[in-house]
Structures are given as C-alpha cells and as structure tokens.
C-alpha positions in Angstrom: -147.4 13.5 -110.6 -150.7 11.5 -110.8 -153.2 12.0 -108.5 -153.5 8.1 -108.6 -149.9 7.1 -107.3 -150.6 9.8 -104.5 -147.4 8.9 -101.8 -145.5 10.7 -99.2 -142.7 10.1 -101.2 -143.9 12.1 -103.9 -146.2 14.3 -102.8 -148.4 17.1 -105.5 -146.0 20.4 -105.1 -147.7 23.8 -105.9 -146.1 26.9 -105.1 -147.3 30.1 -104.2 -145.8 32.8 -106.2 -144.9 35.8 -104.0 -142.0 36.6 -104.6 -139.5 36.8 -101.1 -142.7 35.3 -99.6 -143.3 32.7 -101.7 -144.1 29.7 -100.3 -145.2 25.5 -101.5 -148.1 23.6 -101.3 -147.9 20.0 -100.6 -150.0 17.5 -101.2 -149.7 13.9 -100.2 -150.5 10.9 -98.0 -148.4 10.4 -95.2 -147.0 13.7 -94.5 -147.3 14.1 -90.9 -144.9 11.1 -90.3 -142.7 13.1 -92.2 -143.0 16.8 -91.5 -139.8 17.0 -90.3 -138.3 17.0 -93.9 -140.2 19.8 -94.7 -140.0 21.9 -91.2 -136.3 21.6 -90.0 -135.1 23.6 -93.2 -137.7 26.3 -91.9 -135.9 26.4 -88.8 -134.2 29.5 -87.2 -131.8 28.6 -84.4 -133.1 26.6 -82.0 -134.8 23.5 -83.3 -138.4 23.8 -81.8 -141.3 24.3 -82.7 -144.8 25.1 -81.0 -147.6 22.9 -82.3 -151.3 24.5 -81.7 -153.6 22.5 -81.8 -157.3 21.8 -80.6 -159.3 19.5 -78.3 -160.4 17.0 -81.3 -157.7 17.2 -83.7 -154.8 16.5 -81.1 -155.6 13.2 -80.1 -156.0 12.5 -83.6 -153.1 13.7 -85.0 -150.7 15.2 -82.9 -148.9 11.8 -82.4 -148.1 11.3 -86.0 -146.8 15.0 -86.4 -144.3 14.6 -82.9 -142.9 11.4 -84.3 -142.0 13.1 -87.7 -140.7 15.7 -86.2 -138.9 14.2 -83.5 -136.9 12.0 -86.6 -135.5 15.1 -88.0 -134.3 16.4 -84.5 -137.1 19.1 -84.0 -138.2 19.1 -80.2 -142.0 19.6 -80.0 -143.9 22.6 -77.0 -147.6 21.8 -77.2 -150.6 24.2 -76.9 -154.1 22.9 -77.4 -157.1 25.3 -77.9 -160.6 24.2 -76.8 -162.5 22.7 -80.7 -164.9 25.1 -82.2 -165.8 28.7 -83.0 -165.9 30.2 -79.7 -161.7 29.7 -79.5 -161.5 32.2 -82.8 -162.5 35.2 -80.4 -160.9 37.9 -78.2 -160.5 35.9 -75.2 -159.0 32.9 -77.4 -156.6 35.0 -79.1 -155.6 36.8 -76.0 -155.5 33.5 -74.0 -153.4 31.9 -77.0 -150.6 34.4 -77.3 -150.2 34.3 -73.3 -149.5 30.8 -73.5 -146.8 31.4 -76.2 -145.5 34.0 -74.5 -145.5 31.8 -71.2 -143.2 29.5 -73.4 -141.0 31.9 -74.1 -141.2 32.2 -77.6 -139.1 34.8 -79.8 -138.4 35.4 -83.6 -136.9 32.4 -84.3 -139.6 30.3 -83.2 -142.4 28.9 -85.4 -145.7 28.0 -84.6 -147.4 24.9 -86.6 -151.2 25.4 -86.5 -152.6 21.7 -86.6 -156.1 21.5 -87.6 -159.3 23.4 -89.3 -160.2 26.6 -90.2 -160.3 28.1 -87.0 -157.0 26.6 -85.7 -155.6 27.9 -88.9 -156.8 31.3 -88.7 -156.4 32.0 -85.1 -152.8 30.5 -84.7 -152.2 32.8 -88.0 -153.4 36.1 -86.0 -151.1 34.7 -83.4 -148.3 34.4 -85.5 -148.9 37.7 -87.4 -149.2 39.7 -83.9 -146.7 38.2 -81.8 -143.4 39.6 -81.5 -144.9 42.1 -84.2 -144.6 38.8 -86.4 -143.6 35.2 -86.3 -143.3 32.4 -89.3 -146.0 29.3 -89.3 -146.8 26.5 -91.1 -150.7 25.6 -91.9 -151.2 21.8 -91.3 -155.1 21.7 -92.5 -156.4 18.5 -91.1 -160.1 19.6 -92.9 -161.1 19.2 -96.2 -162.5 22.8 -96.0 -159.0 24.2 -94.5 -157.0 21.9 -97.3 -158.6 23.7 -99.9 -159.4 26.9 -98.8 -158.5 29.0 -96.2 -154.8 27.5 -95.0 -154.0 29.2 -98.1 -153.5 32.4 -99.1 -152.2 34.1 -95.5 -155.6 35.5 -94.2 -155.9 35.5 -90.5 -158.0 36.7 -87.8 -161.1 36.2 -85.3 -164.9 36.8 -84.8 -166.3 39.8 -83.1 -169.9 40.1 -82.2 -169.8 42.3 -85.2 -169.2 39.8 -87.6 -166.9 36.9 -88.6 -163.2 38.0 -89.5 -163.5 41.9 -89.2 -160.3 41.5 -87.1 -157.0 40.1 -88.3 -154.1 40.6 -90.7 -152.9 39.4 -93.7 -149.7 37.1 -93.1 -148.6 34.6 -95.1 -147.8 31.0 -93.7 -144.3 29.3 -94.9 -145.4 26.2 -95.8 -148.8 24.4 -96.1 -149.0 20.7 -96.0 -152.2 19.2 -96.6 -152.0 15.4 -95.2 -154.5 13.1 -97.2 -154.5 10.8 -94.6 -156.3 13.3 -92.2 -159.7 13.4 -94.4 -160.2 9.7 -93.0 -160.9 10.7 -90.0 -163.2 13.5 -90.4 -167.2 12.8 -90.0 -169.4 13.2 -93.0 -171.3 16.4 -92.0 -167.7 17.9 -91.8 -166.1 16.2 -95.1 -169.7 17.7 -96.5 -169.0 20.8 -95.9 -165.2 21.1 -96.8 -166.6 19.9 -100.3 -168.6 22.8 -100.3 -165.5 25.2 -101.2 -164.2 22.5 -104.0 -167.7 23.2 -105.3 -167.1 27.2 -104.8 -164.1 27.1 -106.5 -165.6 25.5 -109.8 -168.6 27.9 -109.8 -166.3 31.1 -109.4 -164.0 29.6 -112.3 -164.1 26.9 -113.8 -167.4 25.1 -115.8 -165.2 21.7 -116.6 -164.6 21.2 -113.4 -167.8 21.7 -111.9 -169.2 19.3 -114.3 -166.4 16.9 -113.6 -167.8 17.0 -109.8 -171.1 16.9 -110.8 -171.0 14.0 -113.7 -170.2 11.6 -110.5 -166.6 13.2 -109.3 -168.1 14.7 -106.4 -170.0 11.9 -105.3 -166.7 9.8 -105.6 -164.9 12.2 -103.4 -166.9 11.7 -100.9 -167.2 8.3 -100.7 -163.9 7.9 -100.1 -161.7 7.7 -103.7 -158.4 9.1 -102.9 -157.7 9.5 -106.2 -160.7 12.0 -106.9 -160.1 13.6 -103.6 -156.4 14.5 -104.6 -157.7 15.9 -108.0 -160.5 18.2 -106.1 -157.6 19.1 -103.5 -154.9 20.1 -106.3 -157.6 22.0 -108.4 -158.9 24.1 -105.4 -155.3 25.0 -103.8 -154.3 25.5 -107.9 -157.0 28.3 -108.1 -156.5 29.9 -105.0 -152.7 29.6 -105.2 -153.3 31.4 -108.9 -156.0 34.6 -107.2 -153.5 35.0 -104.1 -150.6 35.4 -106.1 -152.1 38.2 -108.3 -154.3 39.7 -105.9 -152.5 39.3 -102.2 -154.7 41.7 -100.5 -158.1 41.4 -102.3 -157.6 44.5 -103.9 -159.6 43.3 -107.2 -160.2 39.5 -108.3 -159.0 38.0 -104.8 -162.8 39.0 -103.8 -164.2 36.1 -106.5 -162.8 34.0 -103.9 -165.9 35.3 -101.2 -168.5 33.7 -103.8 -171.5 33.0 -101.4 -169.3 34.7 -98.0 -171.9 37.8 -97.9 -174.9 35.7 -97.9 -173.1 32.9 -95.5 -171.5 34.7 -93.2 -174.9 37.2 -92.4 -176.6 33.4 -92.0 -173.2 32.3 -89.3 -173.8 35.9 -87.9 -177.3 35.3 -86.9 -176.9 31.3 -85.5 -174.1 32.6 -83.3 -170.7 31.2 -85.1 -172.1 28.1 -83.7 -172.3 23.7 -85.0 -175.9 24.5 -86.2 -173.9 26.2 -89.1 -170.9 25.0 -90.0 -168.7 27.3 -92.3 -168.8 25.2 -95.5 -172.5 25.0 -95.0 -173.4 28.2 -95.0 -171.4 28.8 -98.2 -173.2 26.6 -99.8 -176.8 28.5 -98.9 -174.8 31.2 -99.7 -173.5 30.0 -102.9 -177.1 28.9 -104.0 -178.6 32.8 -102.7 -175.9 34.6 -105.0 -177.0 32.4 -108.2 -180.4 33.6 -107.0 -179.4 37.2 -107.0 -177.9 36.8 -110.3 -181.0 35.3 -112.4 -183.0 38.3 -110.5 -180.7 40.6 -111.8 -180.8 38.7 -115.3 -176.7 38.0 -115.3 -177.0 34.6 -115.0 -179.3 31.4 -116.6 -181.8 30.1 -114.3 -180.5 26.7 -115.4 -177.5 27.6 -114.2 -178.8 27.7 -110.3 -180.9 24.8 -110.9 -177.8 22.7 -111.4 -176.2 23.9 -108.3 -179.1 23.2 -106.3 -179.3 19.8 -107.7 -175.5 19.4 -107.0 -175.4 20.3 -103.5 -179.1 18.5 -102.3 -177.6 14.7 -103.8 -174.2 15.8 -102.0 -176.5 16.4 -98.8 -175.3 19.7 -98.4 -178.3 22.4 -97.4 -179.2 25.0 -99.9 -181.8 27.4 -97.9 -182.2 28.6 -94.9 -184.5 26.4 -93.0 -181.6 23.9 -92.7 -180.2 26.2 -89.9 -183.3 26.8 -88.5 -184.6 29.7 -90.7 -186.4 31.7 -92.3 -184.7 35.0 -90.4 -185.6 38.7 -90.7 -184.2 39.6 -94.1 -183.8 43.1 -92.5 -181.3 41.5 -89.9 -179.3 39.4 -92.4 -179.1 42.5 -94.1 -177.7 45.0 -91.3 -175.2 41.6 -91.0 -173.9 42.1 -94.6 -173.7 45.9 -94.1 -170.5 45.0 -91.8 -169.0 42.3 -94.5 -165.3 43.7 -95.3 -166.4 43.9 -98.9 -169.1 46.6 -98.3 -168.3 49.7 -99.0 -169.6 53.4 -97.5 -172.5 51.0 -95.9 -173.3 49.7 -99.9 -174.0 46.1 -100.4 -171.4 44.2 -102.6 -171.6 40.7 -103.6 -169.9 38.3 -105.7 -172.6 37.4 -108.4 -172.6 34.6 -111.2 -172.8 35.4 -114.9 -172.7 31.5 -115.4 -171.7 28.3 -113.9 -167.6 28.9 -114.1 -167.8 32.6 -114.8 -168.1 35.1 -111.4 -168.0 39.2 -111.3 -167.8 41.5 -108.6 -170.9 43.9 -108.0 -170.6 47.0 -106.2 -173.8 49.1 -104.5 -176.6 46.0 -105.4 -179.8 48.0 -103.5 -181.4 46.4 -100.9 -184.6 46.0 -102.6 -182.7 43.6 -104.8 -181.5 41.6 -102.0 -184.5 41.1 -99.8 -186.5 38.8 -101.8 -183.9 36.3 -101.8 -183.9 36.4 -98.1 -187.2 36.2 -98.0 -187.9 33.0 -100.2 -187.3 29.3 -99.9 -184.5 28.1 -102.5 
C-alpha cells in the first residue's frame, strides 16, 4: 500500500521469513485500538494476556491497547517496570519474571511488551526464560524500537560488563509498530530513533540515505507521516531481509551492529544512563567507524563528511564531547574487548567501504583504533 494512505485498516504488512517461526510486521496508524484483531488468533487457551509495560509509556498508551483488546474478548493482567536502563538489569529481570510468575502464568500465556528498547528486550529475556519459553508480541512505542530492535528476536540485559552480554535469541510472534505512538515521543528521543533509519542506509543502501539526506530526514522529523511510514517500512524491510538469512549473526546479521562497538564502549563508560541515549551513541558510533574506515583507506573521506553533515542539521551528536567526553581511549577500548563480536580478545568492527556499502573486519589492532578515540570528529 502507499505510505500516504497509511490507516489501521490497511496497515504496511512485512513478514519475517523463518520458516515455523515466521512471523509479520505491521505497520499502521491506529493499531493499538485494534490489537485485538491481530492478538486473539495468537491465543492459546485462555484468553489473556500480560501487558508489560513501563512508568512513561503506560499512561500513555496502555489505555488504547486494553480497549482494543478488551473488543476482541482478551482480558488484560498488568505489569509495569520502572522507565529507563537501570530496569534492563539483574534485579529487573529477576524482579519481572517474579511478578509473572506471581500471576501465575504458564505456556499458554503471552506477554505483550509495550514500549522501547528496553521494555522490548527485557520482557523478550522474560519471555525466552520463563517456563523455559513463552510467546510475545513487540509493541515498539519508539521510533528506535519500530525500526530496529523489536525486530529480529534479540533479547537480553546489561551487566556491569557491558550492554547485552546476557540474553537469548527468541523470536517475538508479532510486531506491531503503531504510528500513532511517534506523536508522543520528545524530540531528543524521536532524534535518536532516526539515528537507526540513518544506520540502516549507511550499512545498505546509498538511495536511501540520500533520500533522507536531500530533505527526507528532516521531513520525518518534523512530523510528515508519510515520510515517517516510508523510513519505518525501509528499516524493518532491511532488518526483516538480514534476520531472515542470518538468525543468529552468524555472518552478515553483524552489518546490522554498524557503529554498536564504538557506541556501546561510549554507553559503557556514562553508565547505561539519559546522558547517552542508545540512538545517540550510535550515531558517534556511526560517525567513529566512517573514521576508522578512511584511516584504514576503505572508505572516501567524503563519504564521512556527509554523515557528519547529516546527523549535526538532524541535531544528533557526532563526537564525544556531547556525552561529556573526551574519555581514556584505553578504557573505551578494554569496553570493546567485551563486545559479543570480539573474538579471542581481537577487536572487530563493522567498517564502511562507502556510504551504502558495509563489511565486517576481524582483528583491527589497537593502534588503529586509538586515534579515533582520541580525536574530535
């Protein structure tokens, strides 16, 4: 369908392909008034569900999602999480699956996970851990989770180590990403969301990035549904397309971590906390990889230019003083020597050949890798 006659009726349907657990996409405005359409097939038995959901998001949105439930019969247990990082941790996933088990869940019960990132991820460990494993749904009610991580069945929580080096791969049975939730999200986090549409063009796909950069991005975030739902489909269309070759990030799933090493070293050091939200620090991320890859002559410096240019009129930050850096390159270093992608203690890193075009490099030394910490971008 067009992206500019965008209804609940009709929402954008892309599909997973994996086989027995295979699974849509939707795409649409209005769908929490009608989530009950799309949930009471799922249903095993009983018709309940157990909505998680945290401190922001619920008053928000909970409301809509009981109501469209409730029409189709489904009866509604609520669990809400306190907002932020510090609830996608051992104490939050301990203190989660208590609750559910307080509420007597079983097999045939299925968790919704209404809200960001973290809600997604940590009701997804929940789900892929209780009762050795129960079925969700992701409802992403961010721009960051809509196009990026309610898809594609990765789950888990932060350590002191680093950020997800616990959790399991378990695929949600649905995802429905309700338009009508960007609305409500502030600008700092509808920034930072954009910052994986941007990801997803820079790993893949050089149209597209200069679609957002020609004035598509700047549209997006000023509010145009129609180039919102276009941004949306392309980003769940790509990872949709990686997840179903690659489930397990055996080989080209890994494109997908474009600008994770560097970011998630930076998240590591600020303490998972607001002064770095996840989106942001893939976008210094993003912008230190390009780096990388002109230093190691893969890549035009052009090429980084034009994503620094990009993300500084989208106001996203692109170095780390926005966080409240410079930090030790040593330290951000012994942070990436812990990313899931390193191997045998050897740095690996998604790098850029181009603006569309991204290749996986094993064992980069670390005298390759220090002057980019070091240096203002």
């Amino acid at each position: 369908m067009s992206v500019d006659t965008l209804t609940a009726a009709d929402p954008i349907r892309l599909e997973v392909a994996l086989g027995e657990r295979a699974y849509p996409i939707l795409i649409g405005a209005g769908l929490l008034e009608r989530a009950g359409e799309w949930i009471a097939p799922l249903l095993k038995g009983r018709r309940r569900v157990v909505v998680i959901t945290d401190t922001n998001v619920g008053p928000l949105h909970l409301p809509r999602l009981t109501a469209g439930l409730a029409a189709a019969g489904v009866s509604v247990d609520t669990v809400t999480v306190p907002a932020g990082e510090g609830s996608k941790s051992w104490a939050g996933i301990a203190d989660l699956v208590d609750r559910l088990l307080d509420l007597r869940v079983d097999r045939g019960t299925l968790l919704l996970a209404l809200g960001g990132g973290v809600i997604g991820d940590l009701v997804g460990f929940a789900a892929a851990i209780t009762m050795r494993g129960v079925d969700f749904v992701q409802i992403p009610t961010t721009l960051l989770a809509q196009v990026d991580s309610s898809v594609g069945g990765k789950t888990g929580i932060n350590t002191k180590a680093g950020k997800n080096l616990v959790g399991s791969f378990h695929q949600p049975r649905l995802v429905l990403a309700d338009m009508d939730c960007i609305a409500t999200l502030p600008p700092r986090q509808l920034r930072a969301g954009y910052a994986e549409i941007v990801k997803h063009t820079v790993l893949g796909d050089a149209a597209m990035f200069a679609w957002l950069e020609a004035g598509g991005g700047a549209a997006l975030l000023a509010g145009d549904r129609a180039a919102l739902a276009k941004a949306v489909r392309h980003s769940c269309e790509t990872k949709a397309t990686i997840v179903a070759a690659d489930e397990r990030e055996g080989g080209q799933r890994a494109l997908l971590n474009l600008g994770h090493t560097f970011g998630h070293a930076l998240e590591a050091e600020t303490g998972f906390s607001d002064t770095l939200l996840h989106g942001e620090a893939v976008a210094i991320g993003m912008v230190q990889a390009l780096d990388l890859s002109v230093r190691l002559g893969l890549c035009p410096a052009a090429d980084k230019a034009r994503l620094v240019a990009h993300l500084v009129a989208c106001g996203l930050p692109v170095d780390q003083q926005a966080c409240g850096g410079p930090f030790d390159p040593a330290t951000l270093v012994a942070h990436m020597r812990l990313d899931k992608k390193a191997k045998a203690g050897e740095l690996t890193f998604v790098l850029c050949t181009g603006l569309g075009s991204a290749i996986v490099r094993d064992g980069v030394p670390e005298s390759d890798v220090l002057p980019v910490l070091s240096e203002a971008h």
